[in-house]
C-alpha positions in Angstrom: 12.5 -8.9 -6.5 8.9 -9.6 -6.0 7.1 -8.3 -9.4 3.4 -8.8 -7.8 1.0 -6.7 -9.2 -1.6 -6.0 -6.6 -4.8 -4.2 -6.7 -6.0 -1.4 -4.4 -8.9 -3.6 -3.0 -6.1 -6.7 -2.5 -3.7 -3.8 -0.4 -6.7 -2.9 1.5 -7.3 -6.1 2.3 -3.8 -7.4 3.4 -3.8 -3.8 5.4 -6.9 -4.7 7.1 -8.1 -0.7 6.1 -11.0 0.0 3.4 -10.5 1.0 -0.1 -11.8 4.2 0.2 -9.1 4.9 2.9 -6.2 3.7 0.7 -7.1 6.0 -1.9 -7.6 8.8 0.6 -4.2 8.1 1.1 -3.3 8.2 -2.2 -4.9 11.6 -2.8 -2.8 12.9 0.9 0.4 11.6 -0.6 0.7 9.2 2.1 0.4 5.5 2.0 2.6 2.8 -0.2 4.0 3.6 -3.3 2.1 2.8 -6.2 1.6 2.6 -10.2 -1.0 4.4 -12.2 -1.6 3.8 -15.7 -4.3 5.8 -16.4 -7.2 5.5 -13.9 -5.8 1.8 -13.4 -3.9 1.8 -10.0 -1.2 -0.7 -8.7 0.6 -1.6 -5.7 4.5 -3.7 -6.1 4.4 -6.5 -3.7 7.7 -5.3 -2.8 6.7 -1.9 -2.3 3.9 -3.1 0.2 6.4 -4.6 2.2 8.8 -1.9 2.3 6.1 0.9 3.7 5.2 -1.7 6.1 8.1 -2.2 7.4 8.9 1.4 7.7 5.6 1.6 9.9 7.3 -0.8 12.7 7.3 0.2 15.9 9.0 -1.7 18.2 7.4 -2.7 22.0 9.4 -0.8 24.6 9.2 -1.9 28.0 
């Protein structure tokens, strides 16, 4: 297991997306799981992955 601590600006990053849109996601419910501590927020590397890959939509032909 991946322990990666990542921050919201790092997810937003790696998703290509802005911050402000991850945390609009956050406040929708939608989005990667994450951790909050208090107003600190952040994202399992393994979590990442696992929304991702949820998200995969295969080509059809």
């Amino acid at each position: 297991m991946n322990t990666q601590l990542m921050t919201p600006d790092e997810v937003a990053d790696h998703l290509r997306i802005s911050p402000d849109t991850l945390a609009n996601w956050r406040y929708l419910g939608k989005g990667p799981a994450y951790v909050r501590q208090g107003r600190i927020v952040r994202y399992h590397a393994d979590a990442l992955a696992a929304w991702f890959s949820t998200h995969e939509v295969s080509a059809s032909a």
